[in-house]
NUGU-214125 format. One line per 3 residues: number of its first residue (from 1); their letters; for each residue x, y, z of C-alpha. Coordinates in steps of 0.1 Angstrom, whole numbers, plus 5000, padded with zeros to 4 digits. Example, Ala and Ser with C-alpha at 12.3 -4.5 7.8 and 13.67 -1.06 7.14 Angstrom:
% NUGU-214125
1 = as = 5123:4955:5078; 5137:4989:5071 $
***
This chain:
% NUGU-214125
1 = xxx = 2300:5365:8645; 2335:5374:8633; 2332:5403:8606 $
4 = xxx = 2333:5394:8569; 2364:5391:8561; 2370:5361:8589 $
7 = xxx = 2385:5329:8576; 2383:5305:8602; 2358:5281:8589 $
10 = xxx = 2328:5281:8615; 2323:5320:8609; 2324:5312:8572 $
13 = xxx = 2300:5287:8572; 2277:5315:8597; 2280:5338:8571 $
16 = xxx = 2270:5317:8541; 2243:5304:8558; 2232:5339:8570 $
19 = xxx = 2240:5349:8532; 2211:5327:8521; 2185:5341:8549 $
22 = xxx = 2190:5375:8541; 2187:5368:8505; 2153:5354:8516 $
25 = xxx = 2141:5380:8534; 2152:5406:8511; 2135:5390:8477 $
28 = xxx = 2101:5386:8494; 2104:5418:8509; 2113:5433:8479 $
31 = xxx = 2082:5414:8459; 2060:5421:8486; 2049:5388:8483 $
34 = xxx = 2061:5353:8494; 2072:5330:8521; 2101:5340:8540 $
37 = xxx = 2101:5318:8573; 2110:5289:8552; 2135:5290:8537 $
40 = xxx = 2152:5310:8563; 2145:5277:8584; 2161:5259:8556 $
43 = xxx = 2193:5275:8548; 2216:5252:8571; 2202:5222:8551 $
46 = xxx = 2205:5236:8518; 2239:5249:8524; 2251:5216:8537 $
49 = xxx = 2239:5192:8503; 2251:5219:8479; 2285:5225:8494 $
52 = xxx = 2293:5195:8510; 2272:5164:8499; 2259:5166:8465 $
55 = xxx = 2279:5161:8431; 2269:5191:8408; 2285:5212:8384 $
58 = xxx = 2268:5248:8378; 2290:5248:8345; 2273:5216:8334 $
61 = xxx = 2236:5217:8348; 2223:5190:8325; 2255:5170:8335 $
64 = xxx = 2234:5130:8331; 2250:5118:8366; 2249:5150:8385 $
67 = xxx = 2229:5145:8419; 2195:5161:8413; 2179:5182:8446 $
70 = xxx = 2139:5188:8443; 2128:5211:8465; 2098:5199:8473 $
73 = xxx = 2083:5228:8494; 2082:5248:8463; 2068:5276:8484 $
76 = xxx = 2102:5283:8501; 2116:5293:8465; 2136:5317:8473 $
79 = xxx = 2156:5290:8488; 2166:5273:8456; 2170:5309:8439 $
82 = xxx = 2197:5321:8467; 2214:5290:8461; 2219:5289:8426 $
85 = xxx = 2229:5320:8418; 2250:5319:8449; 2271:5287:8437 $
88 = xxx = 2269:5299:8399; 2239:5283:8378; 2233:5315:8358 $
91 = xxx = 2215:5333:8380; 2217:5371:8386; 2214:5392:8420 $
94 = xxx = 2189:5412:8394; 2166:5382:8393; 2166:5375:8428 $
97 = xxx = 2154:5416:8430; 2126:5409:8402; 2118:5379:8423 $
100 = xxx = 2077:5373:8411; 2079:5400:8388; 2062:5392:8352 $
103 = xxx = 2091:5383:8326; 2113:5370:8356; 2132:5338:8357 $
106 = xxx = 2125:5331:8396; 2088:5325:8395; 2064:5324:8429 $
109 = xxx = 2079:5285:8426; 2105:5270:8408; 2095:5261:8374 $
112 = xxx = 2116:5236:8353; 2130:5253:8323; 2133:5287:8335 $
115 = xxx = 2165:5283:8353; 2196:5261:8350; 2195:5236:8380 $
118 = xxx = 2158:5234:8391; 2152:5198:8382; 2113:5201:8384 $
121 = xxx = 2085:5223:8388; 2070:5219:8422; 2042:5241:8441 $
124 = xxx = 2020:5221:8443; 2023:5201:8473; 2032:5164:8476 $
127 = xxx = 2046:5162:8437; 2075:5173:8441; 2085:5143:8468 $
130 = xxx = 2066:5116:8443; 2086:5132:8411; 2120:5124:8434 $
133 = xxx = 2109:5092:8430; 2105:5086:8396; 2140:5103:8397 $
136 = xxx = 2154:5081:8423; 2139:5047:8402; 2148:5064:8372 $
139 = xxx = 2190:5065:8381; 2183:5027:8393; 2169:5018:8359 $
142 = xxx = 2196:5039:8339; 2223:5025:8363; 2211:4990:8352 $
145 = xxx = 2210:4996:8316; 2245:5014:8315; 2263:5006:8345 $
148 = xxx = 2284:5034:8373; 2306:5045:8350; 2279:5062:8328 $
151 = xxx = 2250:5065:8363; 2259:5065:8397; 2236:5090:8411 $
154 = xxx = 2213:5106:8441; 2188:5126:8441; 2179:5144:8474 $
157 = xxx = 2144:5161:8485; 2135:5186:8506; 2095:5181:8518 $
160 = xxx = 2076:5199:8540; 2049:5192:8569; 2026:5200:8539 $
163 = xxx = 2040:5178:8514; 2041:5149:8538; 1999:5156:8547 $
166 = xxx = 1992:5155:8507; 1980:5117:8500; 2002:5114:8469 $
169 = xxx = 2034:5115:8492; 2020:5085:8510; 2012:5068:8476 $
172 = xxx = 2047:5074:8465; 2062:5065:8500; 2048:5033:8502 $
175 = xxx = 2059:5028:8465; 2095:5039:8470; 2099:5016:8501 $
178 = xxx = 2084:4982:8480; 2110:4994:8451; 2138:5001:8478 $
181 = xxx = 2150:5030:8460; 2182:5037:8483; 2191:5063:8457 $
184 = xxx = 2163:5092:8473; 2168:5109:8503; 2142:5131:8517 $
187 = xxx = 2147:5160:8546; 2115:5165:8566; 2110:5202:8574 $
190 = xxx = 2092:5196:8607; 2087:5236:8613; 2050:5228:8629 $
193 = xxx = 2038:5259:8607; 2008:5261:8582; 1991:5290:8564 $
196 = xxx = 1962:5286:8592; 1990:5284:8621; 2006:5255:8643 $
199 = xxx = 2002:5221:8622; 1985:5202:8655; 1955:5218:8641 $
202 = xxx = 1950:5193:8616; 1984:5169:8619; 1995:5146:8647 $
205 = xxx = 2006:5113:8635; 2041:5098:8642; 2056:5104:8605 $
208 = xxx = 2090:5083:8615; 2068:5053:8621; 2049:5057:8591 $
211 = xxx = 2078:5063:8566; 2094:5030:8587; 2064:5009:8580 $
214 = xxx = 2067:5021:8545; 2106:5005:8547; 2123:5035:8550 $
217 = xxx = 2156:5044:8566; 2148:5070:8591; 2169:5094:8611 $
220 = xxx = 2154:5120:8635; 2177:5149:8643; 2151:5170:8665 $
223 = xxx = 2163:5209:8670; 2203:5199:8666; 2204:5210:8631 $
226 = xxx = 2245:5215:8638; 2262:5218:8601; 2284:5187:8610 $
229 = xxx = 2254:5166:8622; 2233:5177:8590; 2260:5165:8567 $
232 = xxx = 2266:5135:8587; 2228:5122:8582; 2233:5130:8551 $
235 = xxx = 2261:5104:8545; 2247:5077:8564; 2217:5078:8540 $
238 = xxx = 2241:5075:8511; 2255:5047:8527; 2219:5032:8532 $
241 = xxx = 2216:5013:8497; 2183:4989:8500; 2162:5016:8514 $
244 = xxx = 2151:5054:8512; 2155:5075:8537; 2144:5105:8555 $
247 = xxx = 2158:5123:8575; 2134:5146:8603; 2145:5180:8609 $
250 = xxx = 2129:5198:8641; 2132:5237:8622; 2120:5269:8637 $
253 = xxx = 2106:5286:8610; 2119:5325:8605; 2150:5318:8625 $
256 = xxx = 2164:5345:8646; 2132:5375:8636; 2129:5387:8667 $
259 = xxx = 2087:5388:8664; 2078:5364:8640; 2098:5330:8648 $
262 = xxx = 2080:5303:8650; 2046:5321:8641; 2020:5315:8611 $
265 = xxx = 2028:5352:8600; 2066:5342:8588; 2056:5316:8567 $
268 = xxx = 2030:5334:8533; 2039:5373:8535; 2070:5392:8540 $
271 = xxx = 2086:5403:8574; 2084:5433:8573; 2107:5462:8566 $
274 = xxx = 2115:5469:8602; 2113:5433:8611; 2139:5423:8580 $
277 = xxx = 2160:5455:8601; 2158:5434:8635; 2165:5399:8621 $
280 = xxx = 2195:5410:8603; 2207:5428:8634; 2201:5391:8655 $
283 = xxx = 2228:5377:8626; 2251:5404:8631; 2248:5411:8592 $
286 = xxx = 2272:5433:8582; 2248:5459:8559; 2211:5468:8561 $
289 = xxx = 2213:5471:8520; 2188:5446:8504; 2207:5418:8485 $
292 = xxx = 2242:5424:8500; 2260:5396:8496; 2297:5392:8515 $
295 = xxx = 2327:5385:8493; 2341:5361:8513; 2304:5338:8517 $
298 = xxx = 2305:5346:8476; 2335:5331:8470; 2333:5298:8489 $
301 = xxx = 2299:5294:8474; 2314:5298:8439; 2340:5270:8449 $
304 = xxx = 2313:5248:8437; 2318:5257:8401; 2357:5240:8400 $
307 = xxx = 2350:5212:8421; 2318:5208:8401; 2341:5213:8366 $
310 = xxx = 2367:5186:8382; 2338:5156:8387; 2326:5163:8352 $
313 = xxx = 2361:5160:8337; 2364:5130:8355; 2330:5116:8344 $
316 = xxx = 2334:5126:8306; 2368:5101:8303; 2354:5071:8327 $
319 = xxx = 2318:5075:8308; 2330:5083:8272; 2304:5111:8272 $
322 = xxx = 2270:5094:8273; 2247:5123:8257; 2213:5104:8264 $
325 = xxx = 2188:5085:8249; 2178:5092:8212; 2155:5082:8184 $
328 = xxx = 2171:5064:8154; 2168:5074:8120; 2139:5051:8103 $
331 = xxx = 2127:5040:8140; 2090:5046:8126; 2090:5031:8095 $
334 = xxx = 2068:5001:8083; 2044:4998:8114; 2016:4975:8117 $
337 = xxx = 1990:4983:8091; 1952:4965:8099; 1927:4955:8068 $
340 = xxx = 1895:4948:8076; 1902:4920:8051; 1924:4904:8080 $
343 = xxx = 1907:4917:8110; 1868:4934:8108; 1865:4946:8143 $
346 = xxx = 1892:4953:8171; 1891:4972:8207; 1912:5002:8200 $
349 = xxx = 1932:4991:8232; 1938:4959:8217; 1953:4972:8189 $
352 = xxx = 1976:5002:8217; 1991:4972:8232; 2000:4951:8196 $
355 = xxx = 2018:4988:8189; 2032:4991:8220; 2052:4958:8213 $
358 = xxx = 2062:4973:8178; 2070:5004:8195; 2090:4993:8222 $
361 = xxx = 2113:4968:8199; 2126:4999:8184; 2127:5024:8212 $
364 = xxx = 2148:5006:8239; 2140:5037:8265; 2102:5030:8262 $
367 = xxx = 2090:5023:8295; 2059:5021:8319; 2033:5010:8332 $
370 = xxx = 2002:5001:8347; 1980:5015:8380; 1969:4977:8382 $
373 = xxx = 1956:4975:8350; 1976:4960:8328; 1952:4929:8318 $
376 = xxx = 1925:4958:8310; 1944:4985:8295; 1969:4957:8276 $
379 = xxx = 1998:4983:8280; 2026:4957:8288; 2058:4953:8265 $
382 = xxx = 2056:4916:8260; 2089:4897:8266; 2100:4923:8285 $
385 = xxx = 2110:4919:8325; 2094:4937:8351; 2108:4964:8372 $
388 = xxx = 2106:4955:8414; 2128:4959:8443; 2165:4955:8436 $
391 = xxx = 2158:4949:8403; 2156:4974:8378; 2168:4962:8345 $
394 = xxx = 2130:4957:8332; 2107:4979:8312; 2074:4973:8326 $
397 = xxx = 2064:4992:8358; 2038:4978:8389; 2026:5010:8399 $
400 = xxx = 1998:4994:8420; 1965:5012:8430; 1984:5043:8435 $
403 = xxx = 1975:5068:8402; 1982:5096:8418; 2017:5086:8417 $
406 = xxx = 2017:5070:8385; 2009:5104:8372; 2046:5121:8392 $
409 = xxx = 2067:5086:8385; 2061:5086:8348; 2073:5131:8352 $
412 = xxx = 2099:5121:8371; 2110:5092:8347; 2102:5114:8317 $
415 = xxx = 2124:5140:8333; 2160:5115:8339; 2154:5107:8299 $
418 = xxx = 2131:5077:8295; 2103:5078:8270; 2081:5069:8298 $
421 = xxx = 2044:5058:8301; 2012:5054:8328; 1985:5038:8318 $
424 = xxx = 1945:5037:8333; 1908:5038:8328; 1898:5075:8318 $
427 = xxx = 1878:5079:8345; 1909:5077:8367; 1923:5106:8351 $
430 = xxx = 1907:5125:8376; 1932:5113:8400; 1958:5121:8381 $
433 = xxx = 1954:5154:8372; 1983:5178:8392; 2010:5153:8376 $
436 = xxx = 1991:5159:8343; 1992:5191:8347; 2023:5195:8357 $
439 = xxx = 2035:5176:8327; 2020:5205:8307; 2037:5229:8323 $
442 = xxx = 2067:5215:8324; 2063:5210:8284; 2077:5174:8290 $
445 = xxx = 2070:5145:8269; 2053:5124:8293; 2030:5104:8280 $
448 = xxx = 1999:5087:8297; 1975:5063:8282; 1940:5062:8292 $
451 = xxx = 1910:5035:8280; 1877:5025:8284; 1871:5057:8269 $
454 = xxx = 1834:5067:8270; 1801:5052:8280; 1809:5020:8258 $
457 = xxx = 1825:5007:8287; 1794:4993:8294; 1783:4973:8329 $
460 = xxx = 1808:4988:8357; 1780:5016:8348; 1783:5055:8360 $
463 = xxx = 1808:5053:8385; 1838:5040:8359; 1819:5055:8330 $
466 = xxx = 1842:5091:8318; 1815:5121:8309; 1838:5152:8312 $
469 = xxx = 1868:5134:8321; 1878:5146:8281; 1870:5178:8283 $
472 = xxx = 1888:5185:8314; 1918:5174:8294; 1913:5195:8263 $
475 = xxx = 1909:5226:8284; 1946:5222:8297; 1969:5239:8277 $
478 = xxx = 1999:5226:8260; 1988:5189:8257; 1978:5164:8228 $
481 = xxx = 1948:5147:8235; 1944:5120:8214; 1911:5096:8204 $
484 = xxx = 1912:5074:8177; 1888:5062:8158; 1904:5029:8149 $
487 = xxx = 1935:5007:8139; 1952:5026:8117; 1950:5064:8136 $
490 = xxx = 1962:5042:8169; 1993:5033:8151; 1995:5068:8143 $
493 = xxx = 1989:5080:8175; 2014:5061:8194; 2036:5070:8170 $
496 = xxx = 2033:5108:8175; 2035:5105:8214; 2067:5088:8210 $
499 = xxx = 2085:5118:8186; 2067:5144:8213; 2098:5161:8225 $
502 = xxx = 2083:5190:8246; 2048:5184:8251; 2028:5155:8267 $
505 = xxx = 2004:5133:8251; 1973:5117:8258; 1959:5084:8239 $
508 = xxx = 1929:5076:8247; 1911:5038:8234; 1880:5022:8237 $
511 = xxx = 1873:4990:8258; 1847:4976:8228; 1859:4963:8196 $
514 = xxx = 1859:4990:8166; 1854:4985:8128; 1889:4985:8109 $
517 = xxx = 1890:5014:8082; 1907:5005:8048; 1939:5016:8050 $
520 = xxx = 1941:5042:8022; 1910:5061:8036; 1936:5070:8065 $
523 = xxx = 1957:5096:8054; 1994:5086:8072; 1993:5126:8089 $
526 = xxx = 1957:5118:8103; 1965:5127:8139; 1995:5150:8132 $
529 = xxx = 1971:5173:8110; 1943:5169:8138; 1917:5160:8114 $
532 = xxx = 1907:5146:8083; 1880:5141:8057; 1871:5103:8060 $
535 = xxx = 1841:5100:8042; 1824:5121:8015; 1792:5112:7989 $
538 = xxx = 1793:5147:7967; 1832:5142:7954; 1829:5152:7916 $
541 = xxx = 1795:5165:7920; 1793:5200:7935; 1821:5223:7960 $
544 = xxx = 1803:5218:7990; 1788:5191:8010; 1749:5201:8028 $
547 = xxx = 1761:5185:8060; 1793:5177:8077; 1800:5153:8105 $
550 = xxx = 1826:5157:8129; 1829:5129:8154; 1862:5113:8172 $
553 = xxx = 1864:5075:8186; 1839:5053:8182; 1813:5080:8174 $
556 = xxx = 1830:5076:8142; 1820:5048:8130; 1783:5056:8145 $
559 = xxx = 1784:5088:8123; 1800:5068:8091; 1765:5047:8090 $
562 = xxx = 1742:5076:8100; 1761:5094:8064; 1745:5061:8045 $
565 = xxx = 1717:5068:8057; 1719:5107:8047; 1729:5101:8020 $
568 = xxx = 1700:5077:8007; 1678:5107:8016; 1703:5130:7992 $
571 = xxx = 1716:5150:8020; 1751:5156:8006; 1778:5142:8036 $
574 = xxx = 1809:5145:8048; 1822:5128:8077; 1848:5141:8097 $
577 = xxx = 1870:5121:8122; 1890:5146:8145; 1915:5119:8169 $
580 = xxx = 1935:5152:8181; 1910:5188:8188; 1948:5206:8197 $
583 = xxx = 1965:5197:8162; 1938:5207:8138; 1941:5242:8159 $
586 = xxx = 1976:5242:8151; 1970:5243:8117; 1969:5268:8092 $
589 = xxx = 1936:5284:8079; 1934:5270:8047; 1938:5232:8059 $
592 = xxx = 1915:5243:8083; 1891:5259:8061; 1897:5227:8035 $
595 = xxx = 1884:5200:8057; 1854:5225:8071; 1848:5251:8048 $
598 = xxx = 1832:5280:8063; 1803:5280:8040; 1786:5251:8053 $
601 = xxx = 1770:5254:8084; 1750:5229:8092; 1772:5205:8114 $
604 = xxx = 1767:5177:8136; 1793:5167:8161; 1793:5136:8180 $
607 = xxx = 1812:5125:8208; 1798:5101:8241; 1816:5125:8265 $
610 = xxx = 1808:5160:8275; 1797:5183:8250; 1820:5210:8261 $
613 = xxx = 1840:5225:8237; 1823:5215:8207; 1804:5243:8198 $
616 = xxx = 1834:5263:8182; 1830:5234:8155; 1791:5231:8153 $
619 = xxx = 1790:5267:8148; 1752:5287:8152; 1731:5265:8131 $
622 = xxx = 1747:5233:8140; 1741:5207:8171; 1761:5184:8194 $
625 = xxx = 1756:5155:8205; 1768:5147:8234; 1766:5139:8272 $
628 = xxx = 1750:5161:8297; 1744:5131:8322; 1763:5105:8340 $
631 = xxx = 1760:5069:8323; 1745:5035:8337; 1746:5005:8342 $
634 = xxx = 1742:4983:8311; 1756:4967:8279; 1775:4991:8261 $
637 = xxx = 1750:4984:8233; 1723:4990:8249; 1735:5020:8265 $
640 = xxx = 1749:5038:8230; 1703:5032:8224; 1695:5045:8252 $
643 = xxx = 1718:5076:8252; 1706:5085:8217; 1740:5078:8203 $
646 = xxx = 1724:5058:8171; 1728:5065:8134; 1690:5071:8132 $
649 = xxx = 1690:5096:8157; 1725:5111:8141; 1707:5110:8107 $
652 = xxx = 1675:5132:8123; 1696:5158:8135; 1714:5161:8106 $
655 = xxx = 1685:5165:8091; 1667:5192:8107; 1706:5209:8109 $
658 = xxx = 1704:5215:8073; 1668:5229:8069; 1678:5250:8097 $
661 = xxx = 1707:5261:8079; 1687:5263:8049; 1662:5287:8062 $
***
């Protein structure tokens, strides 16, 4: 290699690519703690799209119709971290140096949020590639609604051998090809490496015939990873416009360490002190000081900041400035209101769908869909098209059996601007869980909508029948889960996902039908406050009550006739109904303190699900009652009997609650 100050354009390219290894090297090194082989292996890739192929602008990362890159392999971090502090996102050479240091901004893996131009959070393998395509479909549906002057987009991937063994990647393969989203183009990082050594362990199919069968556009480079022929597969994918593609790379990963190339030991801990020495010594590298980066490789980099500047200039006057989707003013007001007068009993899911439809004829970027569910779950915008290949106008989404990718699709649509929602049976949940999660973490507004809520279900029996499904969701931080007890706390749910603006939500309904409350005993900040006194027979007639029962769902309603019966025996009741656990935390004390005042202790809670959780509310002289089996196979009636969840049997423990308390 030329020294650094070369300018003939081959050396430069040498030295930026070189630029980003070192930078690699040196931040795990530095950490003690990482994975350098990757995204040493990478660099020529990266270097191409961000320099070459991709429309960004590090002035303007939130730019609408910039071309989002999702690395995928969010183990090879460091990657993404070189590059955007290299082309000018914000980033520091300082936070490369604190790279996995508490307080940092460049994390084990790139989390959305914490720096300027990472476009998810990804770690967790396989999510990554299935958020791209909620991306990709997501620029398809925006292009529809507002044309190439305003969306005209890619979004590019990098996935590894990892990602592409992870069955949500071949959930969200097979759904990308059906959709024929031509707008995603995926690099395969065939390195043959895994934390437990060469991938033929474990891993030997053909991967360019699967992604073909799938309907994908498929290049194979092998080893010839030349920076011409990278950016050359790159283009022909962008001209590919009916199909994905992806785009096999044959990497060695730790290129150039004399020792550790192409060996297990490059890819989850550092090279090495002396073996960082040798490797930079194989590049030629101009200094052995950690984090020296060349003046020359740091100004062509930074070239990316005008040339991004010029394409948002030219977008601002052909787009007029498109900021995004927004709420209107008053987009809330006057929603449906049930009287039991009108309608006595209702499925809670009945009633999500009929708000749904109000919902959606006021928020045009409500969209979503079903994991082929819709005639049980009822979440379909009526009158509205559906979304399928080539045709992208629509609001309703055919996600097919695939949750797992539901879960990323509805992120990845969440994250290009759409108030976007998945809907299933609780139980499924389970399958769902790393995109929920992720959600969270994120602090995204996704929203996901879950029924069939508890052992009510009824005949499908144990194996569709949710038990801790709930509790698993409550323990996850920085997420509503909501259960309403009826009509009016649905509206009021759906209502409160929709405003979310940095955190998900999750509605969950019940497959049987529900008493409707009156609406005045339904305060209209039921689920924002968390809780709510529903019910009480000692108003006027002394502070406290002997008993309070806290219940969510249907359990409500079960608890509401168990306080008649209380109440006949003069045990003083007050009935609780709690639709969202997280909110009423949120409060302050004294609201707290107001609906459960800390002088009464005896307390029943009630809920078909897992007891988990509930013994913060039921205190040390109260009880729960809850699940702490798997369900059956019966009526839903006959199952609530035979589970003990009956206002009789609510009645005798609130019973002996309160001489317990008493004594």
């Amino acid at each position: 290699m030329s020294a650094p100050g070369t300018t003939t354009a081959a050396d430069l390219d040498t030295l930026c690519v070189n630029t980003i290894r070192t930078l690699a090297m040196d931040g795990v090194q530095q950490a003690n703690s990482g994975h350098p082989g990757t995204p040493m292996a990478l660099a020529p890739i990266a270097y191409v799209l961000y320099t070459r192929v991709m429309r960004h602008s590090p002035e303007h990362p939130d730019w609408p119709d910039r071309d989002r890159f999702v690395l995928s392999a969010g183990h090879a971090s460091m990657l993404l971290y070189s590059l955007l502090y290299l082309t000018g996102y914000g980033l520091e050479l300082d936070d490369l140096r604190r790279f996995r240091q508490l307080g940092a901004p460049t994390a084990g893996h790139p989390e959305y949020g914490h720096v300027p131009g990472i476009e998810a959070t990804t770690g967790p393998l396989g999510q990554g590639i299935a958020m791209s395509t909620g991306l990709a479909l997501g620029e398809r549906m925006l292009n529809a609604r507002l044309g190439d002057d305003v969306i005209d987009h890619y979004t590019f991937c990098i996935a590894s051998d990892g990602d592409l063994q992870e069955g949500v990647s071949g959930e969200a393969g097979s759904l990308t090809g059906h959709l024929r989203l031509g707008r995603l183009i995926v690099f395969y990082d065939d390195n043959h490496i895994s934390i437990e050594g060469d991938t033929k362990l474990a891993f030997s199919e053909d991967v360019a015939g699967r992604y073909e069968a799938y309907g994908w556009h498929v290049q194979n480079l092998g080893e010839d990873l030349a920076l011409d022929r990278v950016e050359q597969a790159a283009r022909a994918a962008v001209d590919v416009d009916d199909r994905p593609s992806l785009i096999i790379c044959r990497t060695h990963i730790a290129p150039g360490a004399p020792n550790k190339q192409d060996t297990h030991g490059a890819h989850g801990a550092p090279l090495g002190s002396e073996e960082v020495r040798l490797t930079k010594q194989v590049y030629g590298w101009p200094s052995d000081e950690p984090f020296h980066v060349p003046d020359a490789a740091l100004a062509h980099f930074r070239a990316c900041v005008d040339r991004g500047r010029a394409w948002h200039a030219e977008w601002l006057e052909r787009s007029s400035g498109w900021r995004g989707f927004s709420l209107l003013d008053g987009w809330d007001d006057d929603p449906p209101v049930y009287r039991p007068q009108d309608i006595p009993m209702i499925a809670t899911r009945k009633v999500g769908g009929e708000i749904l439809d109000w919902a959606a004829g006021r928020v045009d970027h409500l969209v979503g869909g079903s994991a082929d569910l819709a005639p049980s779950t009822l979440q379909t915008i009526p009158d509205a098209d559906s979304v399928g290949p080539g045709r992208y106008a629509g609001r309703n989404l055919h996600f097919g059996i695939r949750e797992h990718t539901m879960g990323a699709v509805v992120n990845g649509l969440t994250l290009s601007g759409f108030k976007a929602f998945g809907s299933g049976f609780l139980i499924f949940s389970d399958y769902m869980k790393p995109a929920l999660r992720l959600a969270s973490l994120m602090r995204i507004p996704s929203i996901f909508i879950f029924t069939h809520d508890s052992i009510g279900l009824g005949e499908d029996g144990p194996t569709h029948q949710p038990i801790e499904q709930l509790a698993m969701l409550r323990a996850q931080p920085n997420v509503y889960v909501v259960r309403p007890a009826g009509t009016n706390e649905t509206t009021q749910a759906y209502r409160f996902a929709i405003f979310r603006t940095d955190t998900p939500t999750v509605i969950v309904l019940s497959r049987q039908g529900l008493p409707v409350w009156r609406p005045a005993g339904v305060p209209p900040d039921a689920v924002e406050r968390g809780a709510y006194v529903l019910r009480e027979s000692f108003r006027g007639r002394r502070a406290d009550p002997d008993l309070i029962l806290i219940a969510t769902g249907s359990e409500v309603h079960l608890c509401n006739r168990a306080a008649a019966l209380l109440e006949t025996g003069g045990v003083a009741t007050r009935l609780v109904s709690m639709p969202c656990v997280e909110r009423f935390e949120e409060q302050d004390a004294d609201y707290r303190d107001e609906v459960l005042p800390p002088s009464v202790r005896a307390r029943v809670c009630v809920e078909a699900l897992s007891p988990w959780g509930w013994d913060r509310y039921a205190g040390d002289h109260g009880a729960v009652i809850g699940m702490d089996t798997f369900g059956a196979s019966a009526p839903a009636r006959d199952l609530f009997a035979h589970f003990g969840f009956t206002p009789e049997r609510v009645a005798e423990v609130g019973r002996a609650v309160v001489e317990r308390a008493e004594g």
